[in-house]
mmCIF file as gemmi writes it, N, C-alpha and C atoms, coordinates in Angstrom:
data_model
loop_
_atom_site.group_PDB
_atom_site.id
_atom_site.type_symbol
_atom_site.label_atom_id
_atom_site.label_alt_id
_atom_site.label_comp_id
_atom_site.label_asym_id
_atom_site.label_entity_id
_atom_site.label_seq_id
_atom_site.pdbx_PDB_ins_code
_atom_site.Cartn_x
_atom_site.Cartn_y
_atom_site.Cartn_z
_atom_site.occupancy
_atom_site.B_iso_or_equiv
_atom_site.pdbx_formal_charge
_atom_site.auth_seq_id
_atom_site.auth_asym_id
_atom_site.pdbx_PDB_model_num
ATOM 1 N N . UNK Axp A 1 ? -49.383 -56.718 16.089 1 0 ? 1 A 1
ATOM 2 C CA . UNK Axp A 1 ? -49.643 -55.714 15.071 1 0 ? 1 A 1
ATOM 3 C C . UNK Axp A 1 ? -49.85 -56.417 13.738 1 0 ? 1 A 1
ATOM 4 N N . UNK Axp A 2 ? -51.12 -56.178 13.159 1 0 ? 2 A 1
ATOM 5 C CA . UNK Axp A 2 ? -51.26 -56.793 11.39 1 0 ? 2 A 1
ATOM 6 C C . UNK Axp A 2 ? -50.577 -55.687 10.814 1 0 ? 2 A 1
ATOM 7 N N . UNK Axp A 3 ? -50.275 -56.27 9.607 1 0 ? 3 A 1
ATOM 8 C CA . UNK Axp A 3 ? -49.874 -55.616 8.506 1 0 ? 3 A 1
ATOM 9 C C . UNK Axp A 3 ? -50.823 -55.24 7.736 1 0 ? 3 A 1
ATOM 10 N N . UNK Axp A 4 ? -51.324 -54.585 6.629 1 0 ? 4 A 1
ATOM 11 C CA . UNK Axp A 4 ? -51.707 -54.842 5.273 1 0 ? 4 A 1
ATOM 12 C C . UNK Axp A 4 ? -51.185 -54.855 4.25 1 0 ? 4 A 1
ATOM 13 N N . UNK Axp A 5 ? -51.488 -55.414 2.974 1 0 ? 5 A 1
ATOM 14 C CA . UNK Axp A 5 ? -50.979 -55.791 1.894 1 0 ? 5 A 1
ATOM 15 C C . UNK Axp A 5 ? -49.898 -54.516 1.362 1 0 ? 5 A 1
ATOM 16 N N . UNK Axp A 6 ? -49.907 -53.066 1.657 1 0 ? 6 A 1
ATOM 17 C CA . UNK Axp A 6 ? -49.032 -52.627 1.496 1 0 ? 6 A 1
ATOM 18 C C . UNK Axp A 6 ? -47.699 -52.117 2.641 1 0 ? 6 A 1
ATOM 19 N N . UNK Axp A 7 ? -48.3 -52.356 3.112 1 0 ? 7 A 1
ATOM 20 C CA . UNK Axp A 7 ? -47.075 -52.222 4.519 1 0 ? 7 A 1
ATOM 21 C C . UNK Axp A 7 ? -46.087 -53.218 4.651 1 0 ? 7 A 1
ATOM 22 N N . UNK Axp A 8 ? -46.587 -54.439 4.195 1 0 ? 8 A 1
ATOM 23 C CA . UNK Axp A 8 ? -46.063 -55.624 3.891 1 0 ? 8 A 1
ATOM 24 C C . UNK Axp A 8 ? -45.22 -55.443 2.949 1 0 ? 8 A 1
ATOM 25 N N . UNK Axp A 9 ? -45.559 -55.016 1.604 1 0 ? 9 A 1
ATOM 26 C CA . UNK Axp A 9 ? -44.872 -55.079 0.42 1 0 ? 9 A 1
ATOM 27 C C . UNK Axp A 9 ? -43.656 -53.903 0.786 1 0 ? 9 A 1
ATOM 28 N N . UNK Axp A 10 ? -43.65 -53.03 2.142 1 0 ? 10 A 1
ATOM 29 C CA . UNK Axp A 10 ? -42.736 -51.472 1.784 1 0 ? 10 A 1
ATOM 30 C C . UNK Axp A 10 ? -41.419 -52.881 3.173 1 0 ? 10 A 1
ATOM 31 N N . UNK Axp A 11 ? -41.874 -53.44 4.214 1 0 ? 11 A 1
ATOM 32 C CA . UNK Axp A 11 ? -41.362 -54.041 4.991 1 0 ? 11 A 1
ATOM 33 C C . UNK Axp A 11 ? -40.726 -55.024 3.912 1 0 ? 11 A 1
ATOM 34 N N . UNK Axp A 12 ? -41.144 -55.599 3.14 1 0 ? 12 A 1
ATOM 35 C CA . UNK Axp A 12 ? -39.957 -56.694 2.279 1 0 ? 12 A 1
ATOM 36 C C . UNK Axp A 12 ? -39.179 -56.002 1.693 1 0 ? 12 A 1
ATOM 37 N N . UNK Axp A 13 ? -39.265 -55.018 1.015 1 0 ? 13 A 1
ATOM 38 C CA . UNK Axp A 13 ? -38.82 -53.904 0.49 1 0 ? 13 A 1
ATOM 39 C C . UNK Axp A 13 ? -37.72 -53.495 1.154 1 0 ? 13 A 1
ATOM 40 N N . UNK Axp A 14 ? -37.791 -53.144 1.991 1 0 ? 14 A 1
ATOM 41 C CA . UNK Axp A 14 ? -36.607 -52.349 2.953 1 0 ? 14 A 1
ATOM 42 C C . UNK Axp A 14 ? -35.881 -53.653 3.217 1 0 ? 14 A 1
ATOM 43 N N . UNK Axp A 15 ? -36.757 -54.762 3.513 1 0 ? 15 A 1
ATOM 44 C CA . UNK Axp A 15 ? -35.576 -55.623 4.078 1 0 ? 15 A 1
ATOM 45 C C . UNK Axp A 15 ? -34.581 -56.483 2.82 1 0 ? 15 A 1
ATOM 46 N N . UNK Axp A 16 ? -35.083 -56.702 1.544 1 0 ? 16 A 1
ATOM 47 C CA . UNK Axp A 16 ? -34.267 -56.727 0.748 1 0 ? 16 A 1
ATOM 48 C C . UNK Axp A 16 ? -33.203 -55.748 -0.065 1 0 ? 16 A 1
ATOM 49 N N . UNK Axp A 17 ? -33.354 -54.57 0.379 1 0 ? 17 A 1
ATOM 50 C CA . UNK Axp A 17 ? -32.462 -53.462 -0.135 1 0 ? 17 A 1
ATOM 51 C C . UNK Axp A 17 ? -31.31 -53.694 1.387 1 0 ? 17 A 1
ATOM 52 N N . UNK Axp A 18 ? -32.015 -53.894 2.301 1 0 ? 18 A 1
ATOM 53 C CA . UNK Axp A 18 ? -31.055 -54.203 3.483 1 0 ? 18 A 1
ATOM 54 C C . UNK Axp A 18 ? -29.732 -55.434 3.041 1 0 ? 18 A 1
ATOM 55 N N . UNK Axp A 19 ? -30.382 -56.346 2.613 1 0 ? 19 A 1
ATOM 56 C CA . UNK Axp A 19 ? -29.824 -57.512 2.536 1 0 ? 19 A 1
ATOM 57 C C . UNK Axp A 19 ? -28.784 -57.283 1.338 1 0 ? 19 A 1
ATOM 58 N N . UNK Axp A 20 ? -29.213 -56.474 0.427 1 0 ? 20 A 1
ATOM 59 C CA . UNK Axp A 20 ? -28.068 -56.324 -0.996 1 0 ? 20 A 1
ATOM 60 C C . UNK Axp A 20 ? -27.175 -55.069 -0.31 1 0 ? 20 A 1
ATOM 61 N N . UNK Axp A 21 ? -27.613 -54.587 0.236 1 0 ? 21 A 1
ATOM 62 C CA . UNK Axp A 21 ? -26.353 -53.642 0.98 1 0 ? 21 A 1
ATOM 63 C C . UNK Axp A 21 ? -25.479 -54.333 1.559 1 0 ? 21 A 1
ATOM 64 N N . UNK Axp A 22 ? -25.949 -55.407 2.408 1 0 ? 22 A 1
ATOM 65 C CA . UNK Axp A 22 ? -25.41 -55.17 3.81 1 0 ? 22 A 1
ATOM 66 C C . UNK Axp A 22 ? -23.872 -56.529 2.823 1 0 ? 22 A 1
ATOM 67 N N . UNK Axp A 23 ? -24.564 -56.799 1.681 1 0 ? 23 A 1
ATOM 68 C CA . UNK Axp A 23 ? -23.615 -57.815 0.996 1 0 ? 23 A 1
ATOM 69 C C . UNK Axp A 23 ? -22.676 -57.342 -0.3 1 0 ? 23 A 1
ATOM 70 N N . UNK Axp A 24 ? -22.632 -56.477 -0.391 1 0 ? 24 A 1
ATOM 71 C CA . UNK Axp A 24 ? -22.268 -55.292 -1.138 1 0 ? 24 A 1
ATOM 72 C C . UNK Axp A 24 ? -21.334 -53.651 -0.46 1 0 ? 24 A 1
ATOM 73 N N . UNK Axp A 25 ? -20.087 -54.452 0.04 1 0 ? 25 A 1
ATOM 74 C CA . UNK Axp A 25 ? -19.152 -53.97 0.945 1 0 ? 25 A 1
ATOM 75 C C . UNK Axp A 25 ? -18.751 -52.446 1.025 1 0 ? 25 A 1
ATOM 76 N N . UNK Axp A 26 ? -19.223 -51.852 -0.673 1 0 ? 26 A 1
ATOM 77 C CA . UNK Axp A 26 ? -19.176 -50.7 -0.88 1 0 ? 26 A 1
ATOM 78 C C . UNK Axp A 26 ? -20.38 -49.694 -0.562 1 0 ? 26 A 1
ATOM 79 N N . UNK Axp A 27 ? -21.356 -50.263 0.143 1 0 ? 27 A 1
ATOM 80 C CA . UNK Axp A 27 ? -22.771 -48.676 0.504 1 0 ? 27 A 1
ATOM 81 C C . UNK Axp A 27 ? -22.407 -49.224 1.648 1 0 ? 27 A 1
ATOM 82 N N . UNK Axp A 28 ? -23.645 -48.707 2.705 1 0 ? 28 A 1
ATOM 83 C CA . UNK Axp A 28 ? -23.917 -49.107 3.524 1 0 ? 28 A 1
ATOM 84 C C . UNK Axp A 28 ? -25.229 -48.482 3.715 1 0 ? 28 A 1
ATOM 85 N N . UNK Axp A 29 ? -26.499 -49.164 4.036 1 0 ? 29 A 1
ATOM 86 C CA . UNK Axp A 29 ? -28.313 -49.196 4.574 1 0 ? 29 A 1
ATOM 87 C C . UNK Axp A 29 ? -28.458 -48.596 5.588 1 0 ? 29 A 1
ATOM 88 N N . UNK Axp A 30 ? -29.055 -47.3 5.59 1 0 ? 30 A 1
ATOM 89 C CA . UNK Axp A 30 ? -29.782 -46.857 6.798 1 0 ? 30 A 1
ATOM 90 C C . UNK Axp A 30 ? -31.296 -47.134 6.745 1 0 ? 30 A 1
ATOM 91 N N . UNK Axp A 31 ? -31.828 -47.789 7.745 1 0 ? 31 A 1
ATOM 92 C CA . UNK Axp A 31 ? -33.68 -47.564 7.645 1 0 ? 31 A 1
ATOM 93 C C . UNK Axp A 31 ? -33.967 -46.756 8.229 1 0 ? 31 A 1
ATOM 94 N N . UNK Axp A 32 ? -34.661 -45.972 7.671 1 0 ? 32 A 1
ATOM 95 C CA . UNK Axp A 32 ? -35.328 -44.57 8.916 1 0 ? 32 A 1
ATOM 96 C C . UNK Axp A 32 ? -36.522 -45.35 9.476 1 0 ? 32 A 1
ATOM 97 N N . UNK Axp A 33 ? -36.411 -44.919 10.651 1 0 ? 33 A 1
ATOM 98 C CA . UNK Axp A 33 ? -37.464 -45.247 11.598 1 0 ? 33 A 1
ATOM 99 C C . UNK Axp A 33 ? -38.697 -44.779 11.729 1 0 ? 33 A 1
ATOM 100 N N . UNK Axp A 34 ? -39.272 -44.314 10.43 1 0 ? 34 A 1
ATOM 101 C CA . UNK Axp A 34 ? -40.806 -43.788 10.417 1 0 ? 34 A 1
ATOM 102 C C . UNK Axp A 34 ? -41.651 -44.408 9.65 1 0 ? 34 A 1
ATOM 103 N N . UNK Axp A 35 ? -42.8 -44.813 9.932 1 0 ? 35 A 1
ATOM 104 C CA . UNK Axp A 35 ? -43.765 -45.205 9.321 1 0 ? 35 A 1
ATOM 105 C C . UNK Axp A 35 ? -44.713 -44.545 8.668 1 0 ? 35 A 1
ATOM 106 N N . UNK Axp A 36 ? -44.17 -44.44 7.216 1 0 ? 36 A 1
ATOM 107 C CA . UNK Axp A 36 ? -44.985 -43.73 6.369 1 0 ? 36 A 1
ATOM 108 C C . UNK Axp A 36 ? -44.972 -44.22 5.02 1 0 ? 36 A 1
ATOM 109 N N . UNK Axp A 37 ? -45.079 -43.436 3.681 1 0 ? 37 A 1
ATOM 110 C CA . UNK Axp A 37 ? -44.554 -43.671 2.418 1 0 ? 37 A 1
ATOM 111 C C . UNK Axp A 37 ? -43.967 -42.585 1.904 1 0 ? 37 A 1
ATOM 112 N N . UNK Axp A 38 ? -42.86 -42.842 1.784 1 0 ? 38 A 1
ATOM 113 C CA . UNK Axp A 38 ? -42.132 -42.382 0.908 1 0 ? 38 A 1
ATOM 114 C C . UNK Axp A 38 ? -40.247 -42.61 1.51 1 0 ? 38 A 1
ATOM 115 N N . UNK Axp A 39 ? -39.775 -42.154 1.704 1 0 ? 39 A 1
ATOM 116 C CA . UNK Axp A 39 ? -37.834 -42.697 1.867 1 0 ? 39 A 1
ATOM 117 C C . UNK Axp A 39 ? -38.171 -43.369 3.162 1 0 ? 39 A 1
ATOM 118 N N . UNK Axp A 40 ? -37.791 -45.05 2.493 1 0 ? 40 A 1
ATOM 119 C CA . UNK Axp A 40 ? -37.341 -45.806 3.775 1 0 ? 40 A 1
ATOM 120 C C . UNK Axp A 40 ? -36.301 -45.658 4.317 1 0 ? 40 A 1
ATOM 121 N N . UNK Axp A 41 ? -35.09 -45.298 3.725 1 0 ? 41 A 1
ATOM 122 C CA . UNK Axp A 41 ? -34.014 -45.094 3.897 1 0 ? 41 A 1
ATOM 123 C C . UNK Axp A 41 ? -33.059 -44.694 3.234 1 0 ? 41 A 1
ATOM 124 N N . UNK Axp A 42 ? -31.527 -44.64 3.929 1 0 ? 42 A 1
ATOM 125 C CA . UNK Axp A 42 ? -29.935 -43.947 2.761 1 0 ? 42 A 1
ATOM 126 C C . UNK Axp A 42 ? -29.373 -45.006 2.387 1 0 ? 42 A 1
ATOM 127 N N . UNK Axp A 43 ? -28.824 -44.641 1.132 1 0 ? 43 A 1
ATOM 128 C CA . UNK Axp A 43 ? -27.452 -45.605 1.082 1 0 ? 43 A 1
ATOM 129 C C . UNK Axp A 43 ? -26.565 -44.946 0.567 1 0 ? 43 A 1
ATOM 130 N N . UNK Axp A 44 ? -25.518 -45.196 1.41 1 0 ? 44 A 1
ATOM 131 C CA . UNK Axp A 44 ? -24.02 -44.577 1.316 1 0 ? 44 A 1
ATOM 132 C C . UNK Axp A 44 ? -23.164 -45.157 1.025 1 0 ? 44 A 1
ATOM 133 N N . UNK Axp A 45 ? -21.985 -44.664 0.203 1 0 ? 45 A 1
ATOM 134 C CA . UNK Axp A 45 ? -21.148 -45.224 -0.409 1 0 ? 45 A 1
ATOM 135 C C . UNK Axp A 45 ? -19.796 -44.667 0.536 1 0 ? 45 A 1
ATOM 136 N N . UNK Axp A 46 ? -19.271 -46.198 0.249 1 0 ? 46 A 1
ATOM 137 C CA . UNK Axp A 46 ? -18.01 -46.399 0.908 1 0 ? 46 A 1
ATOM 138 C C . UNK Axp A 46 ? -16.843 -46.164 -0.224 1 0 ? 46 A 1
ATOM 139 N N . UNK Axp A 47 ? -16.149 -45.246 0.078 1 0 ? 47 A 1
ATOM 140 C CA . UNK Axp A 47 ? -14.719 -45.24 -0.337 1 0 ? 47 A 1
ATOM 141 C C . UNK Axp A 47 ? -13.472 -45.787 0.54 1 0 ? 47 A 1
ATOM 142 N N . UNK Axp A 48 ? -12.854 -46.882 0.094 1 0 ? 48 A 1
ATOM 143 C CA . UNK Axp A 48 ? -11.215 -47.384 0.577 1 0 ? 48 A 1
ATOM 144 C C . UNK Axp A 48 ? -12.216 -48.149 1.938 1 0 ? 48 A 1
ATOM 145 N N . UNK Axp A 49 ? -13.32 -48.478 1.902 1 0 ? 49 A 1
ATOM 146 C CA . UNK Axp A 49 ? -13.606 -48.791 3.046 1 0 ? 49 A 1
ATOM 147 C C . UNK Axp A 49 ? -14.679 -47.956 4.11 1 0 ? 49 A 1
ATOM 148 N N . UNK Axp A 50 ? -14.212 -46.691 3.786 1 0 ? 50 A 1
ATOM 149 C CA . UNK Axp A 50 ? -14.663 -45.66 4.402 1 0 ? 50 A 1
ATOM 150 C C . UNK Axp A 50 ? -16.075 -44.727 4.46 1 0 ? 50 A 1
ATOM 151 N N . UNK Axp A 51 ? -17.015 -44.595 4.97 1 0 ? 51 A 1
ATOM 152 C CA . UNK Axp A 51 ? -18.329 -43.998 4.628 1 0 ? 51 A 1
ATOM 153 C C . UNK Axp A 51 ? -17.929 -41.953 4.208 1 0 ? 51 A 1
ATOM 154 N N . UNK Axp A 52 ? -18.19 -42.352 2.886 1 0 ? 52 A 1
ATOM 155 C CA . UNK Axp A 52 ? -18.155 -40.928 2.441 1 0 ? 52 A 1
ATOM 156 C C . UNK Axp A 52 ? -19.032 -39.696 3.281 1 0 ? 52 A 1
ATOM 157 N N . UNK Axp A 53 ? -19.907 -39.876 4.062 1 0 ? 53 A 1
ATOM 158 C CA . UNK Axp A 53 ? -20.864 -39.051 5.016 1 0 ? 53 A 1
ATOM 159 C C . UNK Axp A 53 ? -21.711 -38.152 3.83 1 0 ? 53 A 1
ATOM 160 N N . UNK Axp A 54 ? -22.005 -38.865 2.852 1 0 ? 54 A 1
ATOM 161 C CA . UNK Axp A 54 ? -23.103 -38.69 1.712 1 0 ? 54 A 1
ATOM 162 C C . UNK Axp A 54 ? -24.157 -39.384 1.63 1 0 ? 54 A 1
ATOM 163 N N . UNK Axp A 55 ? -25.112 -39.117 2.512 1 0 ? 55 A 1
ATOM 164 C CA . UNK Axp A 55 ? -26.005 -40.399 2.222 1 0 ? 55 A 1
ATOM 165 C C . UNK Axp A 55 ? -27.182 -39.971 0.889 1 0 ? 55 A 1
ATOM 166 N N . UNK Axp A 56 ? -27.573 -40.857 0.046 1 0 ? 56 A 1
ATOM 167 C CA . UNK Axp A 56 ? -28.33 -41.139 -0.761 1 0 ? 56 A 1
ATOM 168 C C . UNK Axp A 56 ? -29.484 -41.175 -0.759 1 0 ? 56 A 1
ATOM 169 N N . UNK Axp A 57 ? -30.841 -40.393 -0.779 1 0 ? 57 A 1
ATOM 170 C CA . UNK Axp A 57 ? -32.132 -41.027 -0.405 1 0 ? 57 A 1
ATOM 171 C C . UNK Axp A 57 ? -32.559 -41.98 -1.568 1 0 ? 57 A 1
ATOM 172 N N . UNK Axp A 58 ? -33.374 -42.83 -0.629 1 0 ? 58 A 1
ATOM 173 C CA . UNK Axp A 58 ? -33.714 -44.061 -1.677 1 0 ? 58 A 1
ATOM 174 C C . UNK Axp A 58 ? -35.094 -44.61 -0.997 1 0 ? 58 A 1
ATOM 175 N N . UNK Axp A 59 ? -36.003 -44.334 -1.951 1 0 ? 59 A 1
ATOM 176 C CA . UNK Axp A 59 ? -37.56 -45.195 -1.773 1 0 ? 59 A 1
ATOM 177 C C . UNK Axp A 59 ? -37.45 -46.455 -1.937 1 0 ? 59 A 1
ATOM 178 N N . UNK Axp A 60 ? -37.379 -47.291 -1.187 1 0 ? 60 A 1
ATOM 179 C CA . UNK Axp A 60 ? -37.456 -48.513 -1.239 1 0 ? 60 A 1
ATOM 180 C C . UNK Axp A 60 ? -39.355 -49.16 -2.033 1 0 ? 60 A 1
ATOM 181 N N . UNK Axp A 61 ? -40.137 -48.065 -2.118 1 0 ? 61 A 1
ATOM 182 C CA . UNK Axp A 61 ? -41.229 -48.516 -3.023 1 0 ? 61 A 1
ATOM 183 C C . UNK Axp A 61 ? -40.865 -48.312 -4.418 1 0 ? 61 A 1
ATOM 184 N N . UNK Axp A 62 ? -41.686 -48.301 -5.676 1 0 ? 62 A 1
ATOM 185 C CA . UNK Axp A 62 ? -41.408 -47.725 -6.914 1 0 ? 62 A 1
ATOM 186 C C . UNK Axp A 62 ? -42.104 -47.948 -7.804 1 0 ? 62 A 1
């Protein structure tokens, strides 16, 4: 499968919002599994540890 220049840019995208989550003990990254534009995914915030079951939408474009 090619990419193009913007599919590319939404795939780094998601995967660096992945990477500051996943290092950042308090959210936690969902990617939705659709290929489109607009919400790549949630991020949810952890209380005491715990996932508040609030998730956040967040465009990983902008």
């Amino acid at each position: 499968m090619q990419f193009d220049d913007r599919q590319l840019t939404a795939r780094l995208g998601v995967t660096l919002v992945d990477q500051l989550a996943h290092g950042d003990h308090s959210v936690d990254f969902r990617e939705l599994q659709v290929s489109d534009v607009g919400v790549d995914g949630h991020i949810e915030q952890r209380v005491a540890g715990k996932p508040t079951g609030r998730p956040r939408l967040t465009p990983a474009e902008g």
